[in-house]
C-alpha positions as CSV (number, residue, x, y, z in Angstrom):
1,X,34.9,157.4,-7.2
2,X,35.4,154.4,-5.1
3,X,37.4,151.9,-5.2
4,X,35.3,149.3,-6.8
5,X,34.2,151.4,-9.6
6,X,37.9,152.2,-10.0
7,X,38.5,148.7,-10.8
8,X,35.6,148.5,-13.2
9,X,36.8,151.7,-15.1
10,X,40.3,149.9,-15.3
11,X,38.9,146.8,-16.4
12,X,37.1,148.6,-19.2
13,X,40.1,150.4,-20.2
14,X,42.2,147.3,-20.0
15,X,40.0,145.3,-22.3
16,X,40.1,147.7,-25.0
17,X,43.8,148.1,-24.7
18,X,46.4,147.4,-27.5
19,X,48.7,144.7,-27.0
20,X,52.1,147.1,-26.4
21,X,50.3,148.8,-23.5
22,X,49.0,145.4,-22.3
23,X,52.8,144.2,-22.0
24,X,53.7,147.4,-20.3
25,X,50.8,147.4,-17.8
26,X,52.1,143.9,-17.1
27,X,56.2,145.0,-16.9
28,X,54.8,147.2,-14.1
29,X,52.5,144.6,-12.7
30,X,55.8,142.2,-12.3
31,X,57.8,144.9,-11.1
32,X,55.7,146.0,-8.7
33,X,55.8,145.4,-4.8
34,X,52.2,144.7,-4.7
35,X,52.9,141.8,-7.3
36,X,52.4,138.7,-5.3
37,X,54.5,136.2,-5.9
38,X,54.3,132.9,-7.8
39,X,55.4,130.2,-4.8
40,X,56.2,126.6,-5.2
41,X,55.1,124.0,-2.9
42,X,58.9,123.6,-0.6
43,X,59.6,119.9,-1.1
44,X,58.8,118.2,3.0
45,X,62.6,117.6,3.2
46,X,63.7,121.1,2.7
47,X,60.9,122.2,5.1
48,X,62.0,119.1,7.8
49,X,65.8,121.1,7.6
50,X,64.8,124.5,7.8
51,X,62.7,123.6,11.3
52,X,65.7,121.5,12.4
53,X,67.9,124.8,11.7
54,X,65.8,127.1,13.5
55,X,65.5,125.0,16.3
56,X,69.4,124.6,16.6
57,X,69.2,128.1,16.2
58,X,67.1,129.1,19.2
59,X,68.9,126.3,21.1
60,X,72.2,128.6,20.3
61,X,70.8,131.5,21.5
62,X,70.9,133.0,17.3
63,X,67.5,134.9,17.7
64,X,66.6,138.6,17.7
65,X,64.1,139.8,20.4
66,X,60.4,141.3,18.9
67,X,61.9,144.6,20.2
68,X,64.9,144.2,18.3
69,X,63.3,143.6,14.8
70,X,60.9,146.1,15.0
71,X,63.5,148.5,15.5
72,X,65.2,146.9,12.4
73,X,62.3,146.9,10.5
74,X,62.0,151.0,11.2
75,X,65.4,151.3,9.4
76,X,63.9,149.4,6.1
């Protein structure tokens, strides 16, 4: 089975589904790390001080090198 015919087999299901396993497909939808996330549009003043930040920041020297995060990221 594929993946689109996955998806079709789980939309049938879905659509035939009672309402109390509707809610829990959609506890584990929210939970989820796959869940994307609902974003709001960052007002142009909070977006004009976080690049003013960062660049006092990189003018301080407060940056981690590519190698440096990657090895971070490892550790996650």
């Amino acid at each position: 089975m594929n993946t689109q015919s996955i998806k079709l087999s789980l939309i049938e299901w879905l659509l035939q589904s009672d309402e109390k396993t509707l809610l829990k497909i959609d506890k584990i939808r929210k939970s989820s790390k796959l869940a994307v996330p609902e974003f709001q549009p960052m007002p142009i003043e909070e977006l004009e001080k976080r690049a003013l930040e960062s660049e006092n920041d990189i003018a301080n020297g407060r940056v981690t090198s590519l190698d440096n995060l990657m090895n971070e990221i490892k550790g996650w």
